[in-house]
mmCIF file as gemmi writes it, N, C-alpha and C atoms, coordinates in Angstrom:
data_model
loop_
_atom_site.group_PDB
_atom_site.id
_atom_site.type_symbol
_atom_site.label_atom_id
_atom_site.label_alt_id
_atom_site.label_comp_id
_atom_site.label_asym_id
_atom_site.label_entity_id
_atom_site.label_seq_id
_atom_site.pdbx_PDB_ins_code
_atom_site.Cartn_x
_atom_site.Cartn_y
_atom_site.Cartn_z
_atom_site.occupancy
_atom_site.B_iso_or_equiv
_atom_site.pdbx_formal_charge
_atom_site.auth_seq_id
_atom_site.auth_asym_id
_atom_site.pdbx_PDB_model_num
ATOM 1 N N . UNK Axp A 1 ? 15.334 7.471 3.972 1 0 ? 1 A 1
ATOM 2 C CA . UNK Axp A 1 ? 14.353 7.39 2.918 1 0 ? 1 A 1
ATOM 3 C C . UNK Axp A 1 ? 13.607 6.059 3.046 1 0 ? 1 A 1
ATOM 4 N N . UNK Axp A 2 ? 12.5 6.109 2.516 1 0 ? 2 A 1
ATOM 5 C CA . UNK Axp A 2 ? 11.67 4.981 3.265 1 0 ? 2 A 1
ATOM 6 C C . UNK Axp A 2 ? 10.978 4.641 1.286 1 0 ? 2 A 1
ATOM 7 N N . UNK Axp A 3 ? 11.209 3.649 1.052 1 0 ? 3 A 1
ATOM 8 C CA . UNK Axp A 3 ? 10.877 3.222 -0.622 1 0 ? 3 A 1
ATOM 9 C C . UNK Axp A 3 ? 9.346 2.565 -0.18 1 0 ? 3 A 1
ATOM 10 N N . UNK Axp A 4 ? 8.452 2.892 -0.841 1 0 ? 4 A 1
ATOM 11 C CA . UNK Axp A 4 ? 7.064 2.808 -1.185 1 0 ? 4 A 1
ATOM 12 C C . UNK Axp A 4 ? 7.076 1.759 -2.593 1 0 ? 4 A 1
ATOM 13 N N . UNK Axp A 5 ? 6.465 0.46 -2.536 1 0 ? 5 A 1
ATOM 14 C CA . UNK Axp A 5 ? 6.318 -0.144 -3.851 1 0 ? 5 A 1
ATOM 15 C C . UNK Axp A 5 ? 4.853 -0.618 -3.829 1 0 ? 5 A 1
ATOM 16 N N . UNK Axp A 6 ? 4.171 -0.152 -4.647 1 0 ? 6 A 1
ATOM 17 C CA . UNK Axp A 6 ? 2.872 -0.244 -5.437 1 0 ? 6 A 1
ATOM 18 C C . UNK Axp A 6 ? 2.68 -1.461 -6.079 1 0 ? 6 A 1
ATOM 19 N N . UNK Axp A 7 ? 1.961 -2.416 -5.943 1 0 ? 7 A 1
ATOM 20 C CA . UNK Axp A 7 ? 1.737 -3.657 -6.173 1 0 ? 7 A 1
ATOM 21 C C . UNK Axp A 7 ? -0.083 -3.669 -7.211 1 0 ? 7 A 1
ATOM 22 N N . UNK Axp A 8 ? 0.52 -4.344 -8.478 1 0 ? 8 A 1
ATOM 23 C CA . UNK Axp A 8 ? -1.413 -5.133 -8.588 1 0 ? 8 A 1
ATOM 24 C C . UNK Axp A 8 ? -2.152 -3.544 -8.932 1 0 ? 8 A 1
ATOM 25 N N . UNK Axp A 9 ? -3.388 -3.178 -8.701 1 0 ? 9 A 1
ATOM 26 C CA . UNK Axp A 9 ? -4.286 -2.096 -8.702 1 0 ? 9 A 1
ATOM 27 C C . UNK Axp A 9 ? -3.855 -1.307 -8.276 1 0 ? 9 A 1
ATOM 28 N N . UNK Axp A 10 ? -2.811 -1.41 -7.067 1 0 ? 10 A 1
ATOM 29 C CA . UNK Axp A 10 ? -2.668 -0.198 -5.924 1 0 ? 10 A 1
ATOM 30 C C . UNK Axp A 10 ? -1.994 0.763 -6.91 1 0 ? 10 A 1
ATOM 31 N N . UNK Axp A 11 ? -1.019 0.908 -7.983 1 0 ? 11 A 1
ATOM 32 C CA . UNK Axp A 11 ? 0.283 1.326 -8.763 1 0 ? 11 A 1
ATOM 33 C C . UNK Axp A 11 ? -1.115 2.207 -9.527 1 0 ? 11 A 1
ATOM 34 N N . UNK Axp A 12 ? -2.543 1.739 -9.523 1 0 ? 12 A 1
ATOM 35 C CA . UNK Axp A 12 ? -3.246 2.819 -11.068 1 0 ? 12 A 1
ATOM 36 C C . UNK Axp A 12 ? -3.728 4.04 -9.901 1 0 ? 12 A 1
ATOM 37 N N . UNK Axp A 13 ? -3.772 4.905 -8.714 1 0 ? 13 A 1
ATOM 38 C CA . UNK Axp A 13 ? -3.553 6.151 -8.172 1 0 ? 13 A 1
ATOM 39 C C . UNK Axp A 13 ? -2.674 6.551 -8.409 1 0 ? 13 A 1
ATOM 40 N N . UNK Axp A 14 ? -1.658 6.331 -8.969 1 0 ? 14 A 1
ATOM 41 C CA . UNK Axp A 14 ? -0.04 7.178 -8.912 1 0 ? 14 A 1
ATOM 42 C C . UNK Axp A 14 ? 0.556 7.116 -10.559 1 0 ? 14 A 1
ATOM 43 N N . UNK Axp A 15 ? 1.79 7.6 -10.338 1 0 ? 15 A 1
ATOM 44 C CA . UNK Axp A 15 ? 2.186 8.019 -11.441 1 0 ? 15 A 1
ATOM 45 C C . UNK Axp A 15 ? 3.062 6.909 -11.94 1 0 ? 15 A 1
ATOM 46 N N . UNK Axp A 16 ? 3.887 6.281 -10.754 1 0 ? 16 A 1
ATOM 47 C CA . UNK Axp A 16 ? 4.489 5.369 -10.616 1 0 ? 16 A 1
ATOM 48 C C . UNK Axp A 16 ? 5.009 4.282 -9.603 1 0 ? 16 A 1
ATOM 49 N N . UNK Axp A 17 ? 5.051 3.365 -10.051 1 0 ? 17 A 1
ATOM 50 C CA . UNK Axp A 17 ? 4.932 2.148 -8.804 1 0 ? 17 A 1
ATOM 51 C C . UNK Axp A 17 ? 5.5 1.676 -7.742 1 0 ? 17 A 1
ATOM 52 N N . UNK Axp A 18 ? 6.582 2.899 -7.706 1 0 ? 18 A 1
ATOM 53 C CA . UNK Axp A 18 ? 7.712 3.175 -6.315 1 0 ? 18 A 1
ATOM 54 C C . UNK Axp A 18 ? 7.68 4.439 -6.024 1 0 ? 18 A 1
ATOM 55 N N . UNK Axp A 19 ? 7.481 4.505 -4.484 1 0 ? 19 A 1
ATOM 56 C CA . UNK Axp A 19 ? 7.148 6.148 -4.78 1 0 ? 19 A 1
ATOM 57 C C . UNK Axp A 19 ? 8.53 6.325 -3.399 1 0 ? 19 A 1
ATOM 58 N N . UNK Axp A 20 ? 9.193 7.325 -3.458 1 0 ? 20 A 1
ATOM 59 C CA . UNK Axp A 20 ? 10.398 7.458 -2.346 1 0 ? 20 A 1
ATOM 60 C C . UNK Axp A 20 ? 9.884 8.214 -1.115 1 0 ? 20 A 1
ATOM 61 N N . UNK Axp A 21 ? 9.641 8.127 0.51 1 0 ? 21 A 1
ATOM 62 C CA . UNK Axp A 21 ? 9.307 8.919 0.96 1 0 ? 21 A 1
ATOM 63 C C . UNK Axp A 21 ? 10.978 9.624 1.862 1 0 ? 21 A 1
ATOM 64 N N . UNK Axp A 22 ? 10.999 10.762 1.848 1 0 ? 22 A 1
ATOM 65 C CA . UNK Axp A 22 ? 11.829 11.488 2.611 1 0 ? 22 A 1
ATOM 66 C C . UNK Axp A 22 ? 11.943 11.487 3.633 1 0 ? 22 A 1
ATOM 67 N N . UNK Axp A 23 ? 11.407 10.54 4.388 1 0 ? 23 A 1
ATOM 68 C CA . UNK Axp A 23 ? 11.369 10.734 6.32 1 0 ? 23 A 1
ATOM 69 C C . UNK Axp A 23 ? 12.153 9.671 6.919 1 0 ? 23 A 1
ATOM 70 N N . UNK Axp A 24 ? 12.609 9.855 8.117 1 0 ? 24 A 1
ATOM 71 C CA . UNK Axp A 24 ? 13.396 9.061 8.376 1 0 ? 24 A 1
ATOM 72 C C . UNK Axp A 24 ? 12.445 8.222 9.153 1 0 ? 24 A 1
ATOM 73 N N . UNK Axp A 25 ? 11.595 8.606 9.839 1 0 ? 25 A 1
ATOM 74 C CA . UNK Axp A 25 ? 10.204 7.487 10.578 1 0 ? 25 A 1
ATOM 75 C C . UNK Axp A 25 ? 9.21 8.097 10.085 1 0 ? 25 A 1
ATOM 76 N N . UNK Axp A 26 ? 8.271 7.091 10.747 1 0 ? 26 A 1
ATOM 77 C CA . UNK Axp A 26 ? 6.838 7.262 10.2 1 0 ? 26 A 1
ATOM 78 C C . UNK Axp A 26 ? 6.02 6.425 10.389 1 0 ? 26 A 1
ATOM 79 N N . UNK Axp A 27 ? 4.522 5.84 10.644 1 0 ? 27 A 1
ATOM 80 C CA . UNK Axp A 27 ? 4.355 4.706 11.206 1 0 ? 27 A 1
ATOM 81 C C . UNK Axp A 27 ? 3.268 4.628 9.814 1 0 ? 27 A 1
ATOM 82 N N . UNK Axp A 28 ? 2.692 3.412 9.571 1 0 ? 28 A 1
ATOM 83 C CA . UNK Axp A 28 ? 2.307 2.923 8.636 1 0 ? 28 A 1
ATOM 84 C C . UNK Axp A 28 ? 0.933 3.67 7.986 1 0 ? 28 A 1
ATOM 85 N N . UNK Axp A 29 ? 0.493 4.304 9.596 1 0 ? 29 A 1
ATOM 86 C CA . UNK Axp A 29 ? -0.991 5.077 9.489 1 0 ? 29 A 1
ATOM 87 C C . UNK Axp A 29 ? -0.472 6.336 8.921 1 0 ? 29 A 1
ATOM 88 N N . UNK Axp A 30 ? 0.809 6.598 9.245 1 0 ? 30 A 1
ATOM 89 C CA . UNK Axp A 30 ? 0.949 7.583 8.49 1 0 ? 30 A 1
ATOM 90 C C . UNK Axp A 30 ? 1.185 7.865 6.849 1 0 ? 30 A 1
ATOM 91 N N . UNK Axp A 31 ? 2.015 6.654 6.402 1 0 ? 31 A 1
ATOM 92 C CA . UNK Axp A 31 ? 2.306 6.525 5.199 1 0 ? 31 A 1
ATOM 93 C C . UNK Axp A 31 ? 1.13 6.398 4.379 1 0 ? 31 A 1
ATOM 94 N N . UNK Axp A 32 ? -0.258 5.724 5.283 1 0 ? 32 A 1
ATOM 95 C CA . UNK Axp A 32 ? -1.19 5.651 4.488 1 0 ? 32 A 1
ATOM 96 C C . UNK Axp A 32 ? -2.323 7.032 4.251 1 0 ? 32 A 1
ATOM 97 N N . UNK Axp A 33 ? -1.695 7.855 5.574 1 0 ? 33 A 1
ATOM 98 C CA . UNK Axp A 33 ? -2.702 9.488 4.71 1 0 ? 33 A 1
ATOM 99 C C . UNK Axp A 33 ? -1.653 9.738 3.95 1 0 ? 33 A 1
ATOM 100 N N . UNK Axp A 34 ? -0.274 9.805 4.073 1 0 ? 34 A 1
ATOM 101 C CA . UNK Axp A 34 ? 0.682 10.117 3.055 1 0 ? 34 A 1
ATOM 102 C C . UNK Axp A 34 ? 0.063 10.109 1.876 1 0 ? 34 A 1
ATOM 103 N N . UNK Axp A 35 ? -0.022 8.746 1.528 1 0 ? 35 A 1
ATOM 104 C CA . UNK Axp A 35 ? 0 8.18 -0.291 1 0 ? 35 A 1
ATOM 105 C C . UNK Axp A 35 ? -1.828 8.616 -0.485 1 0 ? 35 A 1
ATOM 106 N N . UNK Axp A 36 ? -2.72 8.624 0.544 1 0 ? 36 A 1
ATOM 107 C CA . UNK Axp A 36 ? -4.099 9.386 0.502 1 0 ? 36 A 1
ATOM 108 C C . UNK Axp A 36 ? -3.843 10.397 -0.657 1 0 ? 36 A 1
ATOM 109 N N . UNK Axp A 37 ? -3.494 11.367 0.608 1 0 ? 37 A 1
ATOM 110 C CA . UNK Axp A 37 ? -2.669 12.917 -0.162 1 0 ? 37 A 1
ATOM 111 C C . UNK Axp A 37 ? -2.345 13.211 -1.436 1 0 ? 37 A 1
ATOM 112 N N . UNK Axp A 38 ? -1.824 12.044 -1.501 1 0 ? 38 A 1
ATOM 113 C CA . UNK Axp A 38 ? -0.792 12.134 -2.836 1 0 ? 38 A 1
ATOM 114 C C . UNK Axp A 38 ? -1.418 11.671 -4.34 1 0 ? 38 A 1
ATOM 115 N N . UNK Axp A 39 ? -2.208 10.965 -3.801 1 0 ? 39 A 1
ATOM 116 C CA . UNK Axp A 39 ? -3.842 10.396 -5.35 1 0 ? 39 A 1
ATOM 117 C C . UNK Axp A 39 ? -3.248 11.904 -6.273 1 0 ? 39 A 1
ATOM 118 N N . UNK Axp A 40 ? -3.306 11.239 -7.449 1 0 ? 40 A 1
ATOM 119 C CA . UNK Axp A 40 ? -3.216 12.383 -8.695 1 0 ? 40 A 1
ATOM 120 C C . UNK Axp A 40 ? -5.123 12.307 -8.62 1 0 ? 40 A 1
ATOM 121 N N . UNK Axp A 41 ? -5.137 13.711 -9.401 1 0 ? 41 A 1
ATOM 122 C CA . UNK Axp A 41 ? -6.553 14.367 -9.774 1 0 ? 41 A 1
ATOM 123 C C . UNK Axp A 41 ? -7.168 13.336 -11.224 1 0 ? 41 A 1
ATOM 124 N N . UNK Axp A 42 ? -8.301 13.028 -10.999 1 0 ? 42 A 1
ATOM 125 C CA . UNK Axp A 42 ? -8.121 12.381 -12.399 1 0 ? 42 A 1
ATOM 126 C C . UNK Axp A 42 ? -7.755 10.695 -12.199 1 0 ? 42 A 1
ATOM 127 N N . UNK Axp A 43 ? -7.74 10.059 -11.464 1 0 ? 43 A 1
ATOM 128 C CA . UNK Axp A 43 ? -7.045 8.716 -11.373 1 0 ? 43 A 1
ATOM 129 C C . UNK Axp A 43 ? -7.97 7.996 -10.153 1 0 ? 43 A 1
ATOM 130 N N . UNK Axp A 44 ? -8.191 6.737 -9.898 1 0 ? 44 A 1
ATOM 131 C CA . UNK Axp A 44 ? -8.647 5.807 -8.909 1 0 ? 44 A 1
ATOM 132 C C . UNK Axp A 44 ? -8.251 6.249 -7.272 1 0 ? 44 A 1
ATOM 133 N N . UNK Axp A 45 ? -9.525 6.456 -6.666 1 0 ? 45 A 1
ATOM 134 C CA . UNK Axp A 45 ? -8.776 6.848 -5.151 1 0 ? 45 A 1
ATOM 135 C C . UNK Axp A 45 ? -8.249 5.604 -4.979 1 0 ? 45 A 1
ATOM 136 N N . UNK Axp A 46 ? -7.499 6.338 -3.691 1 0 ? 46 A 1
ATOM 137 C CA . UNK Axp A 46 ? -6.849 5.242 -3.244 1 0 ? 46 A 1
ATOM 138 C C . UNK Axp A 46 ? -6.814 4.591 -1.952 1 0 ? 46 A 1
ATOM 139 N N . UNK Axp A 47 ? -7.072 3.035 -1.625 1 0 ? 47 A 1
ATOM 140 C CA . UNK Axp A 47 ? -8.189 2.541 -1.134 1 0 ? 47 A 1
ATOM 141 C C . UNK Axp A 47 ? -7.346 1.787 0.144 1 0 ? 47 A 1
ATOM 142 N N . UNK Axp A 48 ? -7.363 2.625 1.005 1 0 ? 48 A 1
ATOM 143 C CA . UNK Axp A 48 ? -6.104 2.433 2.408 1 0 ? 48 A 1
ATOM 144 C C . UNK Axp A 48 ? -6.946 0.96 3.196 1 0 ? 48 A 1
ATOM 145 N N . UNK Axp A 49 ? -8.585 0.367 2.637 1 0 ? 49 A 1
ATOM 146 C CA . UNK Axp A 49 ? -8.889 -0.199 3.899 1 0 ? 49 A 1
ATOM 147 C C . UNK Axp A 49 ? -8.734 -1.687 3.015 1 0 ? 49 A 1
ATOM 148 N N . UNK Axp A 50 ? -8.181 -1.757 1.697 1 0 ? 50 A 1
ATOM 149 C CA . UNK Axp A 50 ? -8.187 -3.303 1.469 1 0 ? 50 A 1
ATOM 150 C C . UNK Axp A 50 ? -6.706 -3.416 0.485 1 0 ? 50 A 1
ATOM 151 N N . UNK Axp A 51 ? -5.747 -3.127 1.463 1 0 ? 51 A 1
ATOM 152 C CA . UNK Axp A 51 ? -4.346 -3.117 1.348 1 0 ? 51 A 1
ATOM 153 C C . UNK Axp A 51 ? -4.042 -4.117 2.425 1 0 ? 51 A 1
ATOM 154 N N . UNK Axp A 52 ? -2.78 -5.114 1.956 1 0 ? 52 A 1
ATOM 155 C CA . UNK Axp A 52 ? -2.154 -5.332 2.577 1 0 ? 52 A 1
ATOM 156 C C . UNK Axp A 52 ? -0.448 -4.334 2.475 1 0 ? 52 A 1
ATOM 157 N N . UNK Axp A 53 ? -0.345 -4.291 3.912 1 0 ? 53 A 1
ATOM 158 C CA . UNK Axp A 53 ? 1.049 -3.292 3.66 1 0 ? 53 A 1
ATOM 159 C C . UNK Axp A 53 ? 2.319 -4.324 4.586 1 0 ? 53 A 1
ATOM 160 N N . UNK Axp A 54 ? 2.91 -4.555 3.878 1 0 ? 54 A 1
ATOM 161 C CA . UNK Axp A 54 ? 4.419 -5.549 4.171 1 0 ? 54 A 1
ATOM 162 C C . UNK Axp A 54 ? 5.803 -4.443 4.626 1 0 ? 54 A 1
ATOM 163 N N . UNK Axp A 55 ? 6.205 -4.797 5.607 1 0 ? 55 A 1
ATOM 164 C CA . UNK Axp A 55 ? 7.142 -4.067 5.758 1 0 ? 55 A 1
ATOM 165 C C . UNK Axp A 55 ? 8.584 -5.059 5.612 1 0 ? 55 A 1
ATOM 166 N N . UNK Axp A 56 ? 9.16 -4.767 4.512 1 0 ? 56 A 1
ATOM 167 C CA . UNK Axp A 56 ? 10.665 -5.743 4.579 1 0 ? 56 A 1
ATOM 168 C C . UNK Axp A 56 ? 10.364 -6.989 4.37 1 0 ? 56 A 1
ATOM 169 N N . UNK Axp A 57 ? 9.245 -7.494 3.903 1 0 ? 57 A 1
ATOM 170 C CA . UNK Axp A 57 ? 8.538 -8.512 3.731 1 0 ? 57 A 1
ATOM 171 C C . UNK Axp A 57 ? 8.021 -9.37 4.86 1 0 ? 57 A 1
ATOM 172 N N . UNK Axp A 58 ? 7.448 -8.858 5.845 1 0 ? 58 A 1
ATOM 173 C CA . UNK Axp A 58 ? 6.953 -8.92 6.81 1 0 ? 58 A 1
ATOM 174 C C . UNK Axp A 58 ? 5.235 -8.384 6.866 1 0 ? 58 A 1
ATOM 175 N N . UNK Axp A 59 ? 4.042 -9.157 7.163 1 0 ? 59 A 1
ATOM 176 C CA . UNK Axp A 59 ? 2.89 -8.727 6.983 1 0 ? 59 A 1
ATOM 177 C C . UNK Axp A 59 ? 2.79 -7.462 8.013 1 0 ? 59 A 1
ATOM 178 N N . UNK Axp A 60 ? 2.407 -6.437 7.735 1 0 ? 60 A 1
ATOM 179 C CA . UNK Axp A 60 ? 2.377 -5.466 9.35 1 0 ? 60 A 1
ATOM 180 C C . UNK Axp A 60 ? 1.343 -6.026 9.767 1 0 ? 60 A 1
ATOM 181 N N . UNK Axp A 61 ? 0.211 -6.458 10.204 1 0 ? 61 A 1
ATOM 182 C CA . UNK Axp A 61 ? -0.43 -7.295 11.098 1 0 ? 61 A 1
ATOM 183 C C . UNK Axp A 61 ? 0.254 -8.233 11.665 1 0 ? 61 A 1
ATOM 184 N N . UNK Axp A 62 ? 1.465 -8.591 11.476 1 0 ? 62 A 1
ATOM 185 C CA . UNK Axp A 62 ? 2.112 -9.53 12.18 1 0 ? 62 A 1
ATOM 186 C C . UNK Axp A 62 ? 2.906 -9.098 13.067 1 0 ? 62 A 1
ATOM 187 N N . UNK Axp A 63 ? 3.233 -7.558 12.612 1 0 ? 63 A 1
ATOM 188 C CA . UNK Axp A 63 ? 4.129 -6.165 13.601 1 0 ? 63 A 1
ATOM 189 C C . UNK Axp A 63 ? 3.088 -5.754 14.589 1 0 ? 63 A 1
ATOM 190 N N . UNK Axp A 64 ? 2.823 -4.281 14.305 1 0 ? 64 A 1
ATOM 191 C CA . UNK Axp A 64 ? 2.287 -3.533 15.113 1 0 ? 64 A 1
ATOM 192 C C . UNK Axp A 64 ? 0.584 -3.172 14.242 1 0 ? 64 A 1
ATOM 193 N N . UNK Axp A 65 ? 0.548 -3.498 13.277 1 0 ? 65 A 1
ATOM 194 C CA . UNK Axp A 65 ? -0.355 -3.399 12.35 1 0 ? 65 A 1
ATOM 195 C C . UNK Axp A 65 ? -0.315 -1.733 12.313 1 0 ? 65 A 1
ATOM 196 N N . UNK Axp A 66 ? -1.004 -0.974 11.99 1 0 ? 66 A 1
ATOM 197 C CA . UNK Axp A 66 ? -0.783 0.514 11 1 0 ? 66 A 1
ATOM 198 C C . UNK Axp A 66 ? -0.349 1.176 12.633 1 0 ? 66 A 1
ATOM 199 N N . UNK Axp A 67 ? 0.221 1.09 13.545 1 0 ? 67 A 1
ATOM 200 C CA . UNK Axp A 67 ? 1.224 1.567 14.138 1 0 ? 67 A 1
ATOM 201 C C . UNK Axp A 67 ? 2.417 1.122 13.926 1 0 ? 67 A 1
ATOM 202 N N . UNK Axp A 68 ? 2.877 -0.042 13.171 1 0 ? 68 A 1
ATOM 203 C CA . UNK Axp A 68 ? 3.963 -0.175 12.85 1 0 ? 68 A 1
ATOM 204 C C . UNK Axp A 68 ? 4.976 1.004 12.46 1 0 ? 68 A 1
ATOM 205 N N . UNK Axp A 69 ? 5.959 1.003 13.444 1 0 ? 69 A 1
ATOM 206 C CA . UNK Axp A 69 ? 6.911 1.993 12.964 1 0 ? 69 A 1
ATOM 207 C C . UNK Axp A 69 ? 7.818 1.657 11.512 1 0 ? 69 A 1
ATOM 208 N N . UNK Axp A 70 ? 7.966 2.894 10.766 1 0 ? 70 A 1
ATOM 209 C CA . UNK Axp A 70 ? 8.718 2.758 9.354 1 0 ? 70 A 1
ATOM 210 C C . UNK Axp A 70 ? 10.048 3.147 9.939 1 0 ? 70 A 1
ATOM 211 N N . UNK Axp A 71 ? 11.271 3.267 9.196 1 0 ? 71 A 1
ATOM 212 C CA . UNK Axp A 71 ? 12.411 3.737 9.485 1 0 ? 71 A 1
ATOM 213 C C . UNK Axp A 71 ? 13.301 4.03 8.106 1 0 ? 71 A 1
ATOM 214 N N . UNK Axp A 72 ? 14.203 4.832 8.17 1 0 ? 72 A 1
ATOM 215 C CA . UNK Axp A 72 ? 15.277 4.996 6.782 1 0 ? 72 A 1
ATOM 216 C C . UNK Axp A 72 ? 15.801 3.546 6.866 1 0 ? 72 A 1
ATOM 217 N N . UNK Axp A 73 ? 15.41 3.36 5.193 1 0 ? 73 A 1
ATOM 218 C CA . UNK Axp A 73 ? 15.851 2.506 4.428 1 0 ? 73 A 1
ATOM 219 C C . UNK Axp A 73 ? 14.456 1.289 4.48 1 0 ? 73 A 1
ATOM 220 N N . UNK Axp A 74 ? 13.504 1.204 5.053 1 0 ? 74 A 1
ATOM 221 C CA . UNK Axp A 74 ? 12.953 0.364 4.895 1 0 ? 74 A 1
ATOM 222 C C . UNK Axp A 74 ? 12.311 0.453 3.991 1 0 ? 74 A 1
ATOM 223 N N . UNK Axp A 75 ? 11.95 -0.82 3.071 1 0 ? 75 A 1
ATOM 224 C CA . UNK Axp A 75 ? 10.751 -1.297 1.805 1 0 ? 75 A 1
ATOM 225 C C . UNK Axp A 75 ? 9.459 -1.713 2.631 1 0 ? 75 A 1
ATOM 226 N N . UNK Axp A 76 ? 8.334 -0.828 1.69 1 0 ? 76 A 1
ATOM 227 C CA . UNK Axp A 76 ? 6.966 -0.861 2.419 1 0 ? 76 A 1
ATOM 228 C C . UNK Axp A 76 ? 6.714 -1.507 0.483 1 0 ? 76 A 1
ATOM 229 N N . UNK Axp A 77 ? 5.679 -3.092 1.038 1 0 ? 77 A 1
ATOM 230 C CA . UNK Axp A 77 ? 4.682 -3.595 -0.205 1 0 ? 77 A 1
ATOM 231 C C . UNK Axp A 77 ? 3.685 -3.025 -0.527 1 0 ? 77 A 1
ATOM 232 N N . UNK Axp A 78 ? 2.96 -2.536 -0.991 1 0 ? 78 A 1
ATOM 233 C CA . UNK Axp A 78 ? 1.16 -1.873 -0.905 1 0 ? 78 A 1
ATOM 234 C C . UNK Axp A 78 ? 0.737 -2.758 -2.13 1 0 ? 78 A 1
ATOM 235 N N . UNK Axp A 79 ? -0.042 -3.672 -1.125 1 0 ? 79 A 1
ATOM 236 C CA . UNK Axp A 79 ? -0.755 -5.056 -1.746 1 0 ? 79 A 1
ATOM 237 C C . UNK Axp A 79 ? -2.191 -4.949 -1.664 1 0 ? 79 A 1
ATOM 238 N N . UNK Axp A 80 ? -3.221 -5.08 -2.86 1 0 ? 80 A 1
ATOM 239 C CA . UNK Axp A 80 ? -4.491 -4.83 -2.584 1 0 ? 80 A 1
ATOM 240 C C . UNK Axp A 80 ? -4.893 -6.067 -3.093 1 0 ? 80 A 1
ATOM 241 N N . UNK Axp A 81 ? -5.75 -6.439 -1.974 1 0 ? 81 A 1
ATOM 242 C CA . UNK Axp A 81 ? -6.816 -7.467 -1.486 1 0 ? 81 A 1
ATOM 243 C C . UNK Axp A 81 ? -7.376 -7.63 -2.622 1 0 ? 81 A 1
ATOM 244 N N . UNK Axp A 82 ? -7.746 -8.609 -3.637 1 0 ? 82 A 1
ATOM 245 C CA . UNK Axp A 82 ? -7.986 -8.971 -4.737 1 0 ? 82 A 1
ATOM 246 C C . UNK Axp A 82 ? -9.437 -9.728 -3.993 1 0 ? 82 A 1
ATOM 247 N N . UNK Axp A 83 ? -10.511 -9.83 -4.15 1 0 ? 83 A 1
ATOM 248 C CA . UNK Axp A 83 ? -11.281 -10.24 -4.036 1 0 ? 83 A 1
ATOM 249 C C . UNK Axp A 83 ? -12.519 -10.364 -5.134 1 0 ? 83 A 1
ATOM 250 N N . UNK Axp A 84 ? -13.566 -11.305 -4.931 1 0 ? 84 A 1
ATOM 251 C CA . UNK Axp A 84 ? -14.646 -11.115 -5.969 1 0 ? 84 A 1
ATOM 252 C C . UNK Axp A 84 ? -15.112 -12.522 -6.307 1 0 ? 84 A 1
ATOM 253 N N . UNK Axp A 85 ? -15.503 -12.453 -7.346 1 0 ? 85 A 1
ATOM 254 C CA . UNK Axp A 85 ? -16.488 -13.674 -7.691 1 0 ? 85 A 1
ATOM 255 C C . UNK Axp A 85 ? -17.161 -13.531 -8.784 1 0 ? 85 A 1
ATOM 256 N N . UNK Axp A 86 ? -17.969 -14.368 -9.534 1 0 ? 86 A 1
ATOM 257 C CA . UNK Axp A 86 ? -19.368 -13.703 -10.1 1 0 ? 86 A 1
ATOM 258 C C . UNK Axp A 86 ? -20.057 -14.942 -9.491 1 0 ? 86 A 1
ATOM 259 N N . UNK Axp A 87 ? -21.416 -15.005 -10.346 1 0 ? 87 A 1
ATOM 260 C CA . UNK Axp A 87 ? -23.024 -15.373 -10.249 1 0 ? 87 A 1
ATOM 261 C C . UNK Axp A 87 ? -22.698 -16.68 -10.896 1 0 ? 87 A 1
ATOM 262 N N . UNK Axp A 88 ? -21.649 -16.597 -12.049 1 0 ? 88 A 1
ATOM 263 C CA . UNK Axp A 88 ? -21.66 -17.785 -13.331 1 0 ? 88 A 1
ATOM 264 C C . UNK Axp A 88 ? -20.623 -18.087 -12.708 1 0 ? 88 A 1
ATOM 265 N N . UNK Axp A 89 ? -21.151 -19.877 -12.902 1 0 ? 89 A 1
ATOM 266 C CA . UNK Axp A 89 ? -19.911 -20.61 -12.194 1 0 ? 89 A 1
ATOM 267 C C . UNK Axp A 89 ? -19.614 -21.452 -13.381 1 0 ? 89 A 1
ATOM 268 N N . UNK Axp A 90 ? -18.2 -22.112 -13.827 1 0 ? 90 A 1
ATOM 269 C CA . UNK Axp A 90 ? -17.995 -22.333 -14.872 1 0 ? 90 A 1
ATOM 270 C C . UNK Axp A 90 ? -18.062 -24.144 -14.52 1 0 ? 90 A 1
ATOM 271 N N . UNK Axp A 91 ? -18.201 -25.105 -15.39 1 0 ? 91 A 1
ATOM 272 C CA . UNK Axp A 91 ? -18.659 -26.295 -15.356 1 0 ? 91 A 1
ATOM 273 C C . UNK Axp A 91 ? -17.645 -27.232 -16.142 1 0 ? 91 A 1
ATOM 274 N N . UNK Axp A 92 ? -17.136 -27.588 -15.286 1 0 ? 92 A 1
ATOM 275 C CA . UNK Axp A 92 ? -15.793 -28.508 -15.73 1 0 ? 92 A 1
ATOM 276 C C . UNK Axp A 92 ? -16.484 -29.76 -16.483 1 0 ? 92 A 1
């Protein structure tokens, strides 16, 4: 079983913020049409290109990046890229 944890924004597509997958492998590209798939009707798609995905607390860009192989028992992070700004800058 391979534990899925939903981090930040990523957790508002789903129902809930750990999701269990049943496979014993799987590589990261896969987990990510996986949890695609899996978007409830009605809720925020879900946004595979500004994730960071951690395996075991390990960045997968530091692995194999979305060929990274998954395995039973491993913890996958699904971390989304927080970015932004505005126009108004505030004046200390």
């Amino acid at each position: 079983m391979i534990t899925i944890k939903l981090l930040g924004g990523a957790k508002r597509s789903f129902s809930s913020d750990v999701i269990l997958i049943e496979k014993n492998s799987m590589s990261v590209s896969d987990m990510l049409v996986f949890l695609q798939n899996l978007t409830l009707q009605n809720m925020p798609a879900f946004d595979t290109k500004n994730v960071l995905v951690a395996v075991n607390g390990l960045d997968s860009s530091a692995l194999q990046g979305t060929e990274t192989p998954l395995k039973d028992g491993d913890v996958v992070s699904i971390i989304p890229v927080v970015h932004g700004g505005g126009k108004n800058k505030r004046k200390l």
